[in-house]
C-alpha positions as CSV (number, residue, x, y, z in Angstrom):
1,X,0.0,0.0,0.0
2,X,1.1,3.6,-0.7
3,X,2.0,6.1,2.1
4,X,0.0,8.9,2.3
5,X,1.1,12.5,2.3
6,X,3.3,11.5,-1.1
7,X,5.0,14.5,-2.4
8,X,3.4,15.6,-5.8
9,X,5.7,17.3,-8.4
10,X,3.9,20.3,-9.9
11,X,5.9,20.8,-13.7
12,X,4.9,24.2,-15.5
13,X,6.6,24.8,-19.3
14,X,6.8,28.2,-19.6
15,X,7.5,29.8,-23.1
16,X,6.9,33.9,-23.0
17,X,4.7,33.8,-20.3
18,X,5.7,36.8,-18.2
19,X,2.1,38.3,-18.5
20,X,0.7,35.1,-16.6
21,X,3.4,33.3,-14.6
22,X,3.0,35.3,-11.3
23,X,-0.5,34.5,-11.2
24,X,-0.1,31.0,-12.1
25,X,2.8,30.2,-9.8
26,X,1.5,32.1,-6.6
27,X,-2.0,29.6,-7.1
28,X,0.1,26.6,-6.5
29,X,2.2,27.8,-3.9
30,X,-0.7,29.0,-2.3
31,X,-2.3,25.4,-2.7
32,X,-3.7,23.8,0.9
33,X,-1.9,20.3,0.4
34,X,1.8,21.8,1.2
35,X,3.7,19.0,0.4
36,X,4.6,19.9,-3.3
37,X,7.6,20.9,-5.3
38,X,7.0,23.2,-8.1
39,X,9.0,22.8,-11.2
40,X,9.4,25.5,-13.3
41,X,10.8,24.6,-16.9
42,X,11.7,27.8,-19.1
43,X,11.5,26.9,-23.0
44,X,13.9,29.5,-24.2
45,X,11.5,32.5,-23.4
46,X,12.7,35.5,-24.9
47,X,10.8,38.1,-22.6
48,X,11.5,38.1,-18.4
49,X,9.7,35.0,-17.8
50,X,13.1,33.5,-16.8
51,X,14.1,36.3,-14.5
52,X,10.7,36.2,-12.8
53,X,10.9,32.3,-12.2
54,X,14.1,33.0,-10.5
55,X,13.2,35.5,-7.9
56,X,10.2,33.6,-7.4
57,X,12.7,30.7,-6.2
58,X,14.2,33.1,-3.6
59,X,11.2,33.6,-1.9
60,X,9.9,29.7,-2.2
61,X,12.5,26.6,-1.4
62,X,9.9,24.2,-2.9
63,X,10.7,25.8,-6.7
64,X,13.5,24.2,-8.7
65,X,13.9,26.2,-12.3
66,X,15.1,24.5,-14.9
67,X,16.1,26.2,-18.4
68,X,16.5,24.6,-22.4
69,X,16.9,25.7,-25.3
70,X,13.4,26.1,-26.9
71,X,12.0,22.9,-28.0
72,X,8.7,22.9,-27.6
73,X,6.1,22.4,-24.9
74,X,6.7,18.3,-24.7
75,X,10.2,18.5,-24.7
76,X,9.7,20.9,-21.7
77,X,7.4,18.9,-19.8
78,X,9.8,16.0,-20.5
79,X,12.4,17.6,-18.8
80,X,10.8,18.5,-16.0
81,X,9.8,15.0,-15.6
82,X,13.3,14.1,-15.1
83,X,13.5,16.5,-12.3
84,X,10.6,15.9,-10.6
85,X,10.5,13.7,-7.0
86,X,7.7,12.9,-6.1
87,X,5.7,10.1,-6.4
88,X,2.8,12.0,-7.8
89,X,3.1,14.7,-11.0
90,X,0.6,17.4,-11.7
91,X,1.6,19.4,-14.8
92,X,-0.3,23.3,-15.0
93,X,0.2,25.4,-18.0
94,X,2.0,29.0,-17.5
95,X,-1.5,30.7,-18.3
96,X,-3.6,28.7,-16.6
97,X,-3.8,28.4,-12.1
98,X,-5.4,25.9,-9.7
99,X,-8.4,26.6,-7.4
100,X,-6.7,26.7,-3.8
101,X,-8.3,23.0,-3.0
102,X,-7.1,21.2,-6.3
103,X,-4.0,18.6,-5.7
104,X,-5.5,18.3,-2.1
105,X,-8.9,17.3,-3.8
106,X,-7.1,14.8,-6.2
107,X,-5.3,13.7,-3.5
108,X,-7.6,12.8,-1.8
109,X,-9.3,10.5,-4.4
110,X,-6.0,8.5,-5.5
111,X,-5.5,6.1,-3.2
112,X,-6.1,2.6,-5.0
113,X,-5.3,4.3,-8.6
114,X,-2.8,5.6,-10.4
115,X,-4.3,8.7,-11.8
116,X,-6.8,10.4,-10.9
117,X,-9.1,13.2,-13.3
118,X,-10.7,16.3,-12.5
119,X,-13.0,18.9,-14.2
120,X,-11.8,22.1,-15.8
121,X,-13.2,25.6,-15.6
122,X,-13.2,27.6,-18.4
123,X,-12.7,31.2,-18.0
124,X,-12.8,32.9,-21.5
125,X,-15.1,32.3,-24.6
126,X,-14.4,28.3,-25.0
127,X,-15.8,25.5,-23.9
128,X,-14.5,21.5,-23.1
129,X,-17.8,19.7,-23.6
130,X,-17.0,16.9,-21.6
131,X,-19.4,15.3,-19.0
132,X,-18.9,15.5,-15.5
133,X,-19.1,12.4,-13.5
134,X,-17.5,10.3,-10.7
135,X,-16.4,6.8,-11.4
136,X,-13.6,4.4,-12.0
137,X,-11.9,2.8,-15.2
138,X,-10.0,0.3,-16.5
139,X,-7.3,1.1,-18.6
140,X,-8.8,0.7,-22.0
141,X,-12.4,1.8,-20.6
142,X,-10.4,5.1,-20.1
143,X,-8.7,5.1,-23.4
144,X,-12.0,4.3,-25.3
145,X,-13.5,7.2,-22.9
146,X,-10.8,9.6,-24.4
147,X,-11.1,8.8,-27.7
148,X,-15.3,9.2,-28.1
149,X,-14.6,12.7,-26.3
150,X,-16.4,11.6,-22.4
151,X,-12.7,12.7,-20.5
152,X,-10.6,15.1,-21.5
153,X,-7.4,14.3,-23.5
154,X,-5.3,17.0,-22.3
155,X,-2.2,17.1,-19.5
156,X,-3.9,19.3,-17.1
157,X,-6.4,18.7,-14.1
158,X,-5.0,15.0,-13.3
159,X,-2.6,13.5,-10.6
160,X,-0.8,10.6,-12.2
161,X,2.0,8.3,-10.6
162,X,5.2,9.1,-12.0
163,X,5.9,5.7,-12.3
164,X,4.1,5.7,-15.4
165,X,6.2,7.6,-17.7
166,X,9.5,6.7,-18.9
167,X,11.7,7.9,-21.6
168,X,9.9,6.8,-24.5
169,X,6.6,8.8,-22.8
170,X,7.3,12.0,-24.2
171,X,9.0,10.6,-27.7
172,X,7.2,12.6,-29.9
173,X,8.0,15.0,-32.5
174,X,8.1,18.1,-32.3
175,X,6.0,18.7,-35.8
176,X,3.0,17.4,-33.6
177,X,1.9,20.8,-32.3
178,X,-1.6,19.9,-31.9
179,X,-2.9,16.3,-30.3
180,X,0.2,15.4,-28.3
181,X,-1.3,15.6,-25.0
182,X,-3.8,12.7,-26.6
183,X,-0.7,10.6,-27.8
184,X,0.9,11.0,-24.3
185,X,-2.3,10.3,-22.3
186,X,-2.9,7.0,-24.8
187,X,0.5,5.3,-23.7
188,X,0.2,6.2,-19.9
189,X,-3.2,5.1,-19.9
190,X,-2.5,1.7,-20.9
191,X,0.1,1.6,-18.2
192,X,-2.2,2.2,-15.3
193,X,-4.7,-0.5,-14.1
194,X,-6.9,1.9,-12.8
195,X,-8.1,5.2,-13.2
196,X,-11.0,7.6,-11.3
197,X,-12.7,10.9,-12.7
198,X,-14.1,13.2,-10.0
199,X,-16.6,15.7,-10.5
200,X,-14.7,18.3,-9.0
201,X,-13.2,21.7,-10.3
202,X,-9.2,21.1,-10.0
203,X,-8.0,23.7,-13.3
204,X,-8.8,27.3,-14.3
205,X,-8.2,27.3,-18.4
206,X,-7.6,30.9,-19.1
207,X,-8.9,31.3,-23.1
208,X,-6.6,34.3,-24.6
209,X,-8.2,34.5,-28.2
210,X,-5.2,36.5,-29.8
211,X,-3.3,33.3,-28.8
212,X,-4.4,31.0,-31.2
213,X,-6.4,32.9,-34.1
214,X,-3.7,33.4,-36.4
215,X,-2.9,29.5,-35.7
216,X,-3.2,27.4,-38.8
217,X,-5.4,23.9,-38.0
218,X,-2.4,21.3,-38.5
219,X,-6.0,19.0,-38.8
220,X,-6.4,20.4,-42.4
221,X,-2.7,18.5,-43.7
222,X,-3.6,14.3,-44.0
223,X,0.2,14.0,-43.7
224,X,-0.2,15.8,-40.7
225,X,-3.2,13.2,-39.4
226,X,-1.1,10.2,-40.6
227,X,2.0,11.2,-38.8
228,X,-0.3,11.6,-35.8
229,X,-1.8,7.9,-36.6
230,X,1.6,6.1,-37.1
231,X,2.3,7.4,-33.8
232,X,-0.6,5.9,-32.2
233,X,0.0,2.7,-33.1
234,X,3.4,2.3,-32.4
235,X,2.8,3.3,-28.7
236,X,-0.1,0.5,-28.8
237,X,1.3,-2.1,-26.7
238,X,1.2,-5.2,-28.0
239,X,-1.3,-7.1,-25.7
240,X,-3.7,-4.3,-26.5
241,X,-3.0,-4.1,-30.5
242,X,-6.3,-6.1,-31.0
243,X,-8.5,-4.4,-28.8
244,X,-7.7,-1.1,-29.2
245,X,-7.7,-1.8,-33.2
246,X,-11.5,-0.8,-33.5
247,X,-10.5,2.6,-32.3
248,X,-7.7,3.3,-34.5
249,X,-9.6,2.8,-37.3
250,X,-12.1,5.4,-36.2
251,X,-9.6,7.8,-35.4
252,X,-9.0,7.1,-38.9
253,X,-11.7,7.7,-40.5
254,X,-12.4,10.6,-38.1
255,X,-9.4,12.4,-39.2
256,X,-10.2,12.0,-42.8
257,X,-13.7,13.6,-42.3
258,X,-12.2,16.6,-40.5
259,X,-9.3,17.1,-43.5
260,X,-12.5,17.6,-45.9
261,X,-14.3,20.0,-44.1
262,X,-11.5,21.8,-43.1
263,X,-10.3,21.8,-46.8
264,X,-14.3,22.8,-48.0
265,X,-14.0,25.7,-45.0
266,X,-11.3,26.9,-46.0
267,X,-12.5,27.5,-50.2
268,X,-15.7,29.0,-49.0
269,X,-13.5,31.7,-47.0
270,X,-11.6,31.8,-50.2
271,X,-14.6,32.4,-52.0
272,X,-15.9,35.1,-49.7
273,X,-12.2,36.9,-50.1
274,X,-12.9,37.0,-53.9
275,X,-16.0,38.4,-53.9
């Protein structure tokens, strides 16, 4: 049986987030379960997010900063996997924060599991349509969960044993700008045997528009969605290949839908330019 009060390592990659890093850092530190270490992972940020991480460290003997060159968000998170401690990891975005109660509230549901899910508030105009329930899954039940859209595919709002990743976790180009969250939480969910979603609020998601409008859909390439594909199934391990087949094949076909309607979106703009 697992001891209780396990440490849980909180990893932030922070690329140009000097705007938001404050805020984001003071809501963990200011969390009610104490026994944390916040792991700070600068991507090569340009502006003072660097210098900002630091003093914060002065003031805080639970932040360790770490610094790359900028390779992207998974590379980041990677790294400050291979930093982290504790027998617990928690990764936050550096716009985002965490309700006061949220690795306590986890916490307090993972004993038995190896990860644990919570609910995300939106705070901006988007939405995560994603029921809200309480229950338990088996590893597949999760990823089949994941895949039809029922829990949420991304890093955030989740407690999972560090135990689960490994070097191969985060093995994943860096051309995959969209959907690697989904590709990570595929292989560690096949490593857990089992997993619970609370219906709790545990992550404020921060939507800044001018963010991402002038992003291009990588969904709209099918070399993009194949790439994306091959990747799935090579990190299908091999007692699951035949179960988790049926999916892949959606996934597929999925992927190929989207292309088209991106592709007919984006003519009618073009359409609408001409006029």
């Amino acid at each position: 049986m697992y001891m209780r009060n396990d440490k849980v390592s909180v990893v932030v990659p922070i690329y140009n987030a000097e705007k938001y890093i404050e805020s984001c850092i003071k809501s963990i530190l200011d969390q009610t379960y104490k026994r944390i270490e916040l792991i700070l992972v600068n991507d090569g940020s340009t502006d003072n997010s660097l210098q900002i991480c630091k003093e914060k460290q002065k003031e805080d003997n639970r932040i360790v900063v770490v610094t790359q060159a900028n390779a992207g968000v998974t590379k980041a998170r990677s790294e400050g996997l291979n930093r982290a401690t504790g027998e617990w990891v928690c990764f936050v975005d550096a716009d985002d924060s965490l309700p006061t109660d949220s690795i306590q509230l986890l916490y307090d549901n993972s004993e038995g599991v190896e990860i644990v899910i919570g609910q995300v508030s939106h705070i901006g105009d988007y939405e995560w349509d994603y029921p809200r329930f309480n229950g338990e899954m088996g590893p597949m039940e999760a990823i089949e969960a994941m895949f039809h859209g029922k829990i949420h595919s991304g890093p955030v709002a989740r407690l999972m044993r560090r135990e689960l990743f490994d070097c191969k976790t985060f093995d994943i180009p860096r051309a995959i700008t969209y959907g690697e969250d989904f590709i990570m939480n595929y292989e560690v969910f096949q490593k857990a045997k089992k997993i619970r979603i609370i219906d709790s609020v545990v992550y404020n998601y921060f939507f800044y528009g001018s963010s991402v409008s002038n992003k291009k859909n990588p969904y709209s390439s099918l070399s993009y969605c194949r790439l994306q594909e091959k990747l799935l199934k090579e990190k299908t391990f091999a007692e699951n290949v035949d179960k988790i087949a049926p999916l892949l094949r959606e996934k597929y076909w999925y992927n190929r839908k989207r292309v088209i309607k991106l592709s007919i979106k984006k003519f009618l703009r073009y359409l609408n330019l001409c006029k």
